[in-house]
N, C-alpha and C positions, 0 to 999 in steps of 0.2 A: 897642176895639182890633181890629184886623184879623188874618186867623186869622197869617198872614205877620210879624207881629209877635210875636203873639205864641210861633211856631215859635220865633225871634231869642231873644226871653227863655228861653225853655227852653235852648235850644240854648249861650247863655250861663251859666245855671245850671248844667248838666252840665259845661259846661272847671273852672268851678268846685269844685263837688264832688269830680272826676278828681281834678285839683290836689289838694287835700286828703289825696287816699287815698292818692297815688301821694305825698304829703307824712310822711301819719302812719300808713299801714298797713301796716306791714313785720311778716312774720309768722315771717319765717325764723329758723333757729337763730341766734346768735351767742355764740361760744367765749369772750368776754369778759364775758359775760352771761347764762351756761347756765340756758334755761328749755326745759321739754318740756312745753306745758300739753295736757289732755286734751282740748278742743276748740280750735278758731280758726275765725273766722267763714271762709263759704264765699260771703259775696255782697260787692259792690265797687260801684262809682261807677251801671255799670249797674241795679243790684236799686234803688238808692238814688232813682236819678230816677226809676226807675217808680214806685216809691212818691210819689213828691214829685209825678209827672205825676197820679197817681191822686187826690191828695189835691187839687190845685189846680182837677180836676173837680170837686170837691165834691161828687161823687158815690161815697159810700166806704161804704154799707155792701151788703149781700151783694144782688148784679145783675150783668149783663153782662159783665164779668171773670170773675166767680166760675164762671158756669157755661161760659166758655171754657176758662177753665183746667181745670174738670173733663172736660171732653171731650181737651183735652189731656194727661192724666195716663191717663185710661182709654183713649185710642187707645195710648199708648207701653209698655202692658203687653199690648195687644190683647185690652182688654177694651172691654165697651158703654158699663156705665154706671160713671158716679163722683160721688161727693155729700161734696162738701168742707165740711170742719167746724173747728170753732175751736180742736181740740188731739189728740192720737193717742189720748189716756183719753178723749175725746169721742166719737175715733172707734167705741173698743170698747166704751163706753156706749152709744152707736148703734146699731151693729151688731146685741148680742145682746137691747136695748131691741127693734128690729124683728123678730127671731126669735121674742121670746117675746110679741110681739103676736097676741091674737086675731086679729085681721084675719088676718094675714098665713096665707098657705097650709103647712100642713105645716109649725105654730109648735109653738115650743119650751113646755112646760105647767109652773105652778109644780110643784117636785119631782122635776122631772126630773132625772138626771145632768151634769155636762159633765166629760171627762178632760181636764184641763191639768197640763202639767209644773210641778215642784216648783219647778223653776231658774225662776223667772218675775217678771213686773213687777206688782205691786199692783192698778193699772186694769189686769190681763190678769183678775185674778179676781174685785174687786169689783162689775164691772158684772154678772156671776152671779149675785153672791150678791143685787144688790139688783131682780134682776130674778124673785126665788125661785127659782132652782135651785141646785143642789148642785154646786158645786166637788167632784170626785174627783181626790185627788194621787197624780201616779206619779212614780217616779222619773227620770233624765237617762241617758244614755250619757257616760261617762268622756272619753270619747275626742271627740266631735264636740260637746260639752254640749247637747245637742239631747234631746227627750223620747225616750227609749228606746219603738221599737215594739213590745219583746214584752211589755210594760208593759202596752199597750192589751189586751192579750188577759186579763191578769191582772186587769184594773178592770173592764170589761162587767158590770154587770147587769141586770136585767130595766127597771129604770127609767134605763140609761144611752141617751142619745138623740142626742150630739154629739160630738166631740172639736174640742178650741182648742190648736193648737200653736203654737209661738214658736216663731222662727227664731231663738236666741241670737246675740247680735252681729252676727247677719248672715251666720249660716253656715245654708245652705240644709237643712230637716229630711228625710231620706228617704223624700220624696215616695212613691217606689213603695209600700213596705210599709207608709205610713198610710192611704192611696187604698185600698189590698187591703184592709186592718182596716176602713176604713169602710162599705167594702161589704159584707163579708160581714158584718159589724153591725146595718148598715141605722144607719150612724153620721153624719147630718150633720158638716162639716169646716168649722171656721174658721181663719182663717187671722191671726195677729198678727204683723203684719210690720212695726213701728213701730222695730224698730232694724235692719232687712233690707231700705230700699230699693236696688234696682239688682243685688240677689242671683234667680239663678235655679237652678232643679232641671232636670235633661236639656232645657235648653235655654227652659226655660219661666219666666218669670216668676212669682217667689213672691207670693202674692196671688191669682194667677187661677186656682187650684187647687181651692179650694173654693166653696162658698155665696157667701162673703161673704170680702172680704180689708181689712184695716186698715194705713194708715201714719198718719205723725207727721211734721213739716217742725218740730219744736224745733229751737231754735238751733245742738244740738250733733251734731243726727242731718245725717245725708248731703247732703242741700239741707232750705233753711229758707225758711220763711213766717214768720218770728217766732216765732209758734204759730201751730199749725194741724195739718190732721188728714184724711183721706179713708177712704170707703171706697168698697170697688169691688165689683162685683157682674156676673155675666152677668143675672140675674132680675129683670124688672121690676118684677114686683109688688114684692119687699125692696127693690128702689131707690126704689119710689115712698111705700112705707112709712117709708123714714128719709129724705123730702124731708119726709113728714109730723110725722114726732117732732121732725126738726130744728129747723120752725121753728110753736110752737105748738099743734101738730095740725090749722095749716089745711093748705087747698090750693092757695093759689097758687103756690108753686112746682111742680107738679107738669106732666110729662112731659104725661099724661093726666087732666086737672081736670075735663071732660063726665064722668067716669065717677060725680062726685060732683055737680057742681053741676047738669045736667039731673034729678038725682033731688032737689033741694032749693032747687028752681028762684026761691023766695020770700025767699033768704037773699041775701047780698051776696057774689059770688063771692072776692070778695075778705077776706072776714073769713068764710069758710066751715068750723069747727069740725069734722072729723069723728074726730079719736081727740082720746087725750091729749100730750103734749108737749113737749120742751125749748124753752130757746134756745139750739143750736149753732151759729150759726152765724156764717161766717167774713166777712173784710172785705173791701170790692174793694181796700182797696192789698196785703193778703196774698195775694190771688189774681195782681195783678200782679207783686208779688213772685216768686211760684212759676213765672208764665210766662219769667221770664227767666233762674233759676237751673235747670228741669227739662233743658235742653237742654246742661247742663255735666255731666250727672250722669254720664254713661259716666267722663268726663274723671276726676270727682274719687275716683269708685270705682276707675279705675286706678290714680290714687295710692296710694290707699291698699291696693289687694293689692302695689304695689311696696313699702310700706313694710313689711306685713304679710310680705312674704316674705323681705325684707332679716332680719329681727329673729326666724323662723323659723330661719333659714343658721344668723346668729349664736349663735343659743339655745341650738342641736341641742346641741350637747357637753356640756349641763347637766341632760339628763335624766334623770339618777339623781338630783339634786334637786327638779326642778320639772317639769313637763308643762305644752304650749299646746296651745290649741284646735285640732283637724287639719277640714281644709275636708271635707266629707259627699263622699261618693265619687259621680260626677255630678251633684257641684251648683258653683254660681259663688260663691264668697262673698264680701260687700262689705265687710266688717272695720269695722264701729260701733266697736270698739277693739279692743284686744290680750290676750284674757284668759292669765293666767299662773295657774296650782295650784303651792303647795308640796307636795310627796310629804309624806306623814307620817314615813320614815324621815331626812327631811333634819336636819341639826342647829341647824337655825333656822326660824322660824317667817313666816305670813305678815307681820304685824306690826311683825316689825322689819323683813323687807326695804322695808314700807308706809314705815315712820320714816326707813330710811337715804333712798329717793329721792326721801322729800317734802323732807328736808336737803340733798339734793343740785337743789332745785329740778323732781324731776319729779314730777307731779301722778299721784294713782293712784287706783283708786277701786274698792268691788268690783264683783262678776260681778253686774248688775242687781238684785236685792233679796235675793237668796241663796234658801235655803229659804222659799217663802213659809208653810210648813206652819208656818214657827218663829215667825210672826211674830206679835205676841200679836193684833192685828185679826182673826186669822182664829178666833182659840177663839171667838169671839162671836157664829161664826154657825155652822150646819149645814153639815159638810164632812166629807166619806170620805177614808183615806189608804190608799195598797193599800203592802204593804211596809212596808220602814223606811225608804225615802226617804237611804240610805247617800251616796250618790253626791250627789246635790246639797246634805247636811248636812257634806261633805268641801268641796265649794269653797266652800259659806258662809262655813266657818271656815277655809278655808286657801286662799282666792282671790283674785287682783287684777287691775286691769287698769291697762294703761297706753296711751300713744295709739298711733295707728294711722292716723290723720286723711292727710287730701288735704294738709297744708301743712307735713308732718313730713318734713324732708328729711335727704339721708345724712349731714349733721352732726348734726341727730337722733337719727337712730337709731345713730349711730356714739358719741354720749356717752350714750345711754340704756345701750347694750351695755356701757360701758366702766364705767358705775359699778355698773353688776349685775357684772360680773366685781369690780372693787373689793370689793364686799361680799362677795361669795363667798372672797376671797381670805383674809377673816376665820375663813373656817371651813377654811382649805387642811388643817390638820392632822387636820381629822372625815370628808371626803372623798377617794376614790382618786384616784392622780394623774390617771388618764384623764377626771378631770371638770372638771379645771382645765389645758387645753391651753397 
């Protein structure tokens, strides 16, 4: 077939597909049908043919897509490098598997400290603990659920060598005072930003702050790869280190591959072993995927601080029962979802408000894994706690979230509002009139 034909077939496929979506993909609320789910897909007819283009090259595992796309993802944060991976836990497996490689310059040593917040994701701590070093847990800030900085001061000790912070939800971490703590530390900084893409601190992109920065394209975070995973780096050498871990421990994928194969010049450049190794690595229809959803991203993070701020307005009056997440004071935040705390003087619990809006059809879910100090995987390995870890053991147990998504529109969030007033309305005689407007 002729390249012109076969343009015609695709070209055909795609009215196709459209048809379909613009058939069966309606996301909006409907009053007749009150649903508020926690995610909805963010790709359409376009993500779908690149995938379908991708695959009908037959050329779909990790090549020429993949490393397009990563140079497209590290130019749009204004960084260098980016090394895309098969899932956001892949990526922070990556990341601190590179750190704490010998190879690597000024690597992480088993034993060593790492301070991560208590509020955090599972893969934010495991790849630590399986890389030998010590998770140290500090506690949150109340108010922005972000690692409290003066926490850092309180955790330092003589074997602390890093700090890993999360951006909860997507609310930017106070960049300045972690930057200060790491330097006068001598605190390498990573960065987990696997629910915080398109969030920035005084203007800067979260990610490109530290050593090393991590996201995540799951299905239900900001834009999607299916799964999929990146990290990004200014350092070449870390980037050439998790091109290594990625895929084997050879070096064919690598930036700079002379630096190894002229010294092992009798080996097969291409089956060239020189560490140890995963396989992370991503597919080219994910990477075509990604090239066509990165360029909506502004778009779909505006939605979503429009809804996040609609449901803010709304909420205000309730704050003698419940407290929301408040955006970090010079940072952009992209709202992964809606975290909500019950107060502990409220006269109901998280629980049941969980019960009334999954009856009412809206989906909830908690604040990322809550304490991860509580969590029994962690007694089974070597971990410091500074504190009591108060503040992230309160939205454990008294935290939720609801959505906040790109495709939650103001009948959304106008019956999400109305059934939290509903339920409150349950307690009107335990609360002051000024809480129920």
């Amino acid at each position: 077939m002729t390249t012109q034909h076969n343009a015609e077939l695709i070209h055909r496929m795609g009215e196709l597909v459209r048809a379909y979506c613009e058939h069966n993909h309606d996301f909006a609320f409907h009053p007749d049908r009150p649903v508020v789910r926690l995610h909805e897909p963010t790709f359409g007819a376009d993500e779908i043919m690149a995938v379908v283009e991708s695959l009908l090259s037959t050329q779909v595992t990790m090549g020429e897509r993949v490393l397009a796309f990563e140079r497209q993802f590290a130019h749009s944060l204004r960084m260098t490098h980016g090394v895309m991976n098969n899932s956001g836990s892949s990526a922070n497996l990556l990341a601190i598997a590179a750190l704490a490689n010998r190879e690597t310059d000024n690597c992480l040593r088993p034993g060593d400290e790492v301070i991560v917040p208590a509020l955090s994701w599972s893969t934010t701590v495991w790849p630590l603990i399986q890389n030998g070093l010590v998770p140290v847990i500090v506690d949150i800030d109340p108010v922005t659920l972000n690692i409290d900085p003066e926490q850092i001061d309180r955790a330092v000790g003589p074997k602390t060598k890093a700090v890993m912070v999360v951006h909860v939800y997507g609310n930017p971490c106070d960049m300045t005072a972690i930057i200060q703590r790491c330097q006068r530390y001598g605190l390498q900084l990573i960065e987990d930003c696997c629910e915080a893409l398109g969030a920035e601190f005084d203007g800067r992109a979260v990610g490109s702050m530290g050593r090393v920065g991590t996201f995540s394209f799951y299905f239900s975070h900001h834009i999607t790869t299916m799964e999929g995973g990146i990290c990004v780096t200014e350092d070449l050498g870390l980037a050439e280190m998790m091109r290594i871990l990625r895929s084997h421990g050879w070096t064919r994928n690598l930036q700079h591959p002379e630096r190894y194969t002229e010294k092992y010049p009798d080996i097969d450049p291409r089956f060239l072993f020189v560490n140890v190794g995963f396989n992370l690595r991503p597919t080219e229809p994910q990477a075509a995927m990604g090239a066509v959803q990165l360029p909506k991203l502004a778009g779909l993070v505006a939605n979503r601080r429009r809804c996040a701020a609609q449901l803010q307005a709304s909420l205000a009056p309730f704050n003698e029962l419940f407290s929301c997440q408040q955006e970090t004071v010079g940072g952009y935040h992209s709202w992964f979802g809606f975290p909500i705390v019950v107060n502990s003087t409220a006269p109901f619990s998280a629980a049941h408000l969980r019960r009334f809006l999954a009856q009412s059809g809206i989906e909830t879910r908690p604040i990322i894994c809550g304490n991860i100090a509580h969590q029994p995987g962690l007694q089974l390995y070597p971990h410091r706690l500074v504190g009591t870890l108060d503040c992230a053991t309160h939205v454990m147990k008294n935290g939720l979230a609801i959505a906040s998504h790109h495709a939650v529109d103001e009948g959304g969030v106008a019956y999400m509002v109305e059934r939290i007033r509903a339920f409150l309305a349950q307690y009107s005689h335990s609360v002051t009139a000024s809480s129920l407007p």
